[in-house]
N, C-alpha and C positions, 0 to 999 in steps of 0.2 A: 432260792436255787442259784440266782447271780454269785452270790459271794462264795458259793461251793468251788475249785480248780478244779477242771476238767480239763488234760489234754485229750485230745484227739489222735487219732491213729494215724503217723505216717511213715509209710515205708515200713520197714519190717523192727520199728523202736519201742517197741511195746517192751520192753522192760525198761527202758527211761521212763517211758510214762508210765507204767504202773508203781516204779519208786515216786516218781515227783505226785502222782495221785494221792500217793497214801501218805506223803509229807506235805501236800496241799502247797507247791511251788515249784519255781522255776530251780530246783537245788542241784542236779546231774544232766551233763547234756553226753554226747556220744562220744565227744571226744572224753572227758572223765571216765567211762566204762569202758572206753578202751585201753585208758591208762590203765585203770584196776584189773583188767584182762590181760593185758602182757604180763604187770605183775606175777599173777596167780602162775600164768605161762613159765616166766621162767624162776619161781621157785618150784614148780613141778619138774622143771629140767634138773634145776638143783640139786633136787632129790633123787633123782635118776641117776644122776651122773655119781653119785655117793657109789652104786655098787661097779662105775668102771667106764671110763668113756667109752671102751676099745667094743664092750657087750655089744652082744646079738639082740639086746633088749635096746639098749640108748638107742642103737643105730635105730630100730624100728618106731620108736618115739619122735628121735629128730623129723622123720622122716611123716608123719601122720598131722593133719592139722589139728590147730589150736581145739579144744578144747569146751574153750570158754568164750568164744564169739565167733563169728564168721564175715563175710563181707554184705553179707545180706543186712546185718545191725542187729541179730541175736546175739542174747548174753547168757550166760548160764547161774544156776542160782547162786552157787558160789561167789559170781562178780555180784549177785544183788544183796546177798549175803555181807561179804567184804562191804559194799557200799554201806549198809542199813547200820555197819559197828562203827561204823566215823561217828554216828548219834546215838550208839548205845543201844542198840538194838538186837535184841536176837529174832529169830524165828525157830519153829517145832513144828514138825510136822505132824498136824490135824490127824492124816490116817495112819500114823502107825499106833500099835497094841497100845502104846507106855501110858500116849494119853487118853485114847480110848478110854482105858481102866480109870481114869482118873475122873468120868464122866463130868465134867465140866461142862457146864450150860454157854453155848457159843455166845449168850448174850450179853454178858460178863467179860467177856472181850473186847481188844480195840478195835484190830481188824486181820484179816484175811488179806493172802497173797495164794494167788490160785493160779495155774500153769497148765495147760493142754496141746501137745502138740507143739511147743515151743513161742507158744500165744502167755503173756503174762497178763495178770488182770486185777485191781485193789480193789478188797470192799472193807468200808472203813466205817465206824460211828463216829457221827457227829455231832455235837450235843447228846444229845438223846437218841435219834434217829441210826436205822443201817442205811447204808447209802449203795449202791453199783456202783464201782468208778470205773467199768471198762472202756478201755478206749476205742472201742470198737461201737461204741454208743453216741447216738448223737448228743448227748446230758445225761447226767445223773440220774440213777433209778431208785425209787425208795422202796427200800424194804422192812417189811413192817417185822416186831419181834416174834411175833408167831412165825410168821413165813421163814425168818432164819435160817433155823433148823433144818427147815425141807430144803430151803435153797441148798445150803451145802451136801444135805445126802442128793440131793440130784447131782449135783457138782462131781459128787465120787463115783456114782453108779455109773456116768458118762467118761469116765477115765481119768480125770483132772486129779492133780496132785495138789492137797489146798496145804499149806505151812500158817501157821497162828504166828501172830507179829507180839512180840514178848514185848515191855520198858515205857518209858515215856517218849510219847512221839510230841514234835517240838508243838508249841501255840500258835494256832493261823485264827484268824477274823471269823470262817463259818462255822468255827465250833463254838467259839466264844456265841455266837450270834442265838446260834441252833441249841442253845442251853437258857435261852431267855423265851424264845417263842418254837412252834413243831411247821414242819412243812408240810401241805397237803399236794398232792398230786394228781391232775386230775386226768392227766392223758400221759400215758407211758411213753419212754422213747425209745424210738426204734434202732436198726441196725444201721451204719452207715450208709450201704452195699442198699440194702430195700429203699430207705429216702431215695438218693437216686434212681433206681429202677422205679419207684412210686411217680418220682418227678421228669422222668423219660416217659413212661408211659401216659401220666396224665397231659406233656408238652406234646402228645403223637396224637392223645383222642381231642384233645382242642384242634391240630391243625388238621385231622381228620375230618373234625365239625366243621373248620370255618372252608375248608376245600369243600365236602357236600354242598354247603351253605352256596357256594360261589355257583355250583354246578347246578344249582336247583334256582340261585338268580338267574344264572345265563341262558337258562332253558323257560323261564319265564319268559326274562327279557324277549329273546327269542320268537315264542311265539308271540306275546306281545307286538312284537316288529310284525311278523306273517298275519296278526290278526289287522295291525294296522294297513298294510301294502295291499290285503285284500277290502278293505274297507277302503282303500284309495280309489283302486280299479274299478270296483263298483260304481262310484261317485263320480269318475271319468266318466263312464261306459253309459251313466244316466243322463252324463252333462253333454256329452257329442250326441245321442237320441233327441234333449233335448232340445238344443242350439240348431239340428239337421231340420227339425218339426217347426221349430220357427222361421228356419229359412223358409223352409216348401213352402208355411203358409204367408211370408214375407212376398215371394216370389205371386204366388195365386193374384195376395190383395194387389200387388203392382201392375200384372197383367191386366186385371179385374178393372182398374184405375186405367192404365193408358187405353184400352177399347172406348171405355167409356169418355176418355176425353174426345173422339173421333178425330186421330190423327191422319195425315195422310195415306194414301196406302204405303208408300215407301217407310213411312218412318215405323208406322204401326205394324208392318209384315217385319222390318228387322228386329226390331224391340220385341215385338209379340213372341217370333219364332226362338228366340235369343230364350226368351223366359220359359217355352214352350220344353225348349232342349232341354234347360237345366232343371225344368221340376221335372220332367220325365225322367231325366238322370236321377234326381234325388228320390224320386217314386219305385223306381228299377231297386235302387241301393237299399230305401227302408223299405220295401214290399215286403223282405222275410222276417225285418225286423219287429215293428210296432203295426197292428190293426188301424192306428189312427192313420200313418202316412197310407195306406191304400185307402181309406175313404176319402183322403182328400184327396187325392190322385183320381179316384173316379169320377166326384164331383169338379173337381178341373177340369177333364175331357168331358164331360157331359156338358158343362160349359161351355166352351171353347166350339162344340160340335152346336148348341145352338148358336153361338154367334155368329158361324159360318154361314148359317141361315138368314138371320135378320142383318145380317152387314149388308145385300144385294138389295134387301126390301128397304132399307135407309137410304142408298146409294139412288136408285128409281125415285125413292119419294122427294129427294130431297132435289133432286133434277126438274119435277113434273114440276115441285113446290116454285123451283128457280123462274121456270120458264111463264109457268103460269104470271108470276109478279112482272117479268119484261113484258107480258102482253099485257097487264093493268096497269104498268107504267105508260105505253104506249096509247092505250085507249087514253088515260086521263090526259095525256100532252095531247090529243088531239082534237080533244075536248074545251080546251084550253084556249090551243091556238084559232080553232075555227072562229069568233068571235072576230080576233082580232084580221083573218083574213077579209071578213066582212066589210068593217070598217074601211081597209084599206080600197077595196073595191067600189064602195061608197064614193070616196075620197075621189079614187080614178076616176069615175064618173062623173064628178059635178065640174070635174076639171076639162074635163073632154068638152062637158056643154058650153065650159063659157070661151072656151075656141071659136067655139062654131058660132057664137051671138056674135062676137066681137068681128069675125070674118063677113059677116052677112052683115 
């Protein structure tokens, strides 16, 4: 199907391209059908003017436009006509009676030039094969020889005027080719005009998808995030419960620890009441929170309300304790000393006597 010429449709040149279709090359461009257009132009003035410049007929000719092209880049069949006899070419027209009668089998033909609305279009054999060469197609369509036939009567019933291409058309490469092997076809080709609307519409539901797609990640992501912030809060909300519960009983065991050292009252009443204020604070604060901070909170004041009690019975015992040891200090010094006041008295005495010998 490569080596097939296919122009394409641009602008309104569909008879350029339906001549160079059906001669398989680049042979007429628009300037050329223009030339052969003025042509025709004014040997039709030519003729006119035969019966009198000065007529009521010239003047309304002069005056009417061309005929045979327009600015749009339609040509009429005459300019394709004119073009097709530079190479020897006639064409007849398919639907009138003459050939009718003459029933000829359309497959036995080279090709078809078919015209609707001002739309031109070649369907030509190649090798073997019929081919579509509209240029309103995005490639060549095959048509097989059964289908032929119905092809063109659909072609007439729809309006279209189809002309049979008479002579030898020149040698290009796809016939030579398409006369040694057949082409098989396995996806027909579409219309220009549908491709694009095919490929706008499929470029609209891709970006339709990956837009959802974006919206169905961001609503993930999303909660994703809300599922994370609340599984943060929680994790806070557990970690200040629990950091609060270690204080209080941080607080308890240090209270618990200085009584028990038996510090003075000064230092023990500031310290003590100091720790006193601030678990009551943090007892106050978690009382509605956690069950644990009030049972420890009770068992602190139950605490605290015994020690109130045994701190005066310590304070007594340890006084009675003190005094009792200065009076067993004091008996044992006097136990001690007595001996040696003996001695001493002793002493005085044998000294007093020998005064009194030595006097007498």
């Amino acid at each position: 199907m490569e080596a097939i010429f296919h122009e394409k449709q641009e602008g309104s040149l569909c008879a350029q391209h339906c001549l160079n279709n059906l001669l398989q090359g680049e042979y007429f461009s628009p300037i050329d059908l223009s030339t052969i257009a003025q042509q025709l132009d004014e040997e039709e003035r030519e003729r006119m003017a035969e019966g009198g410049t000065t007529t009521e007929e010239y003047r309304i000719f002069l005056q009417q436009p061309s005929g045979n092209m327009d600015d749009s880049g339609f040509f009429s069949i005459q300019v394709i006509s004119t073009a097709l006899s530079v190479w020897c070419l006639e064409i007849t027209l398919f639907n009138s009676p003459e050939y009718q009668r003459l029933r000829i089998d359309p497959v036995i033909e080279r090709a078809f030039i078919c015209n609707y609305k001002e739309h031109w279009f070649t369907v030509r054999k190649l090798g073997n094969q019929w081919f579509n060469l509209n240029s309103l197609l995005t490639g060549p369509e095959l048509i097989s020889d059964t289908y032929l036939a119905l092809f063109l009567a659909q072609l007439q019933q729809e309006g279209y005027s189809i002309f049979v291409v008479r002579g030898e058309l020149p040698e290009c490469e796809a016939d030579e080719l398409l006369k040694r092997m057949k082409v098989v076809q396995r996806e027909r080709p579409k219309l220009i005009g549908e491709e694009t609307n095919q490929r706008t519409e499929f470029g609209q539901r891709v970006q339709n998808n990956d837009w959802e797609q974006a919206i169905d990640m961001s609503k993930s992501i999303t909660n994703t995030l809300d599922d994370d912030e609340e599984s943060l809060q929680r994790a806070l909300t557990l970690s200040r419960q629990h950091m609060e519960t270690e204080d209080e009983e941080a607080d308890l065991r240090r209270a618990i620890h200085l009584s028990m050292q038996g510090f003075g009252p000064g230092t023990e009443d500031s310290e003590v009441t100091s720790s006193q204020n601030h678990l009551a604070q943090s007892s106050r604060t978690n009382q509605t929170e956690t069950p644990t901070a009030e049972e420890i909170r009770r068992r602190r004041q139950a605490y605290f309300e015994r020690k109130q009690h045994v701190q005066p019975e310590i304070s007594d015992q340890a006084e009675k304790q003190s005094s009792t040891i200065l009076k067993t200090s004091s008996a044992s010094m006097t136990e001690r000393e007595l001996p040696q006041a003996d001695v001493l008295k002793s002493l005085e005495a044998g000294a007093n006597d020998n005064s009194k010998g030595k006097g007498s």
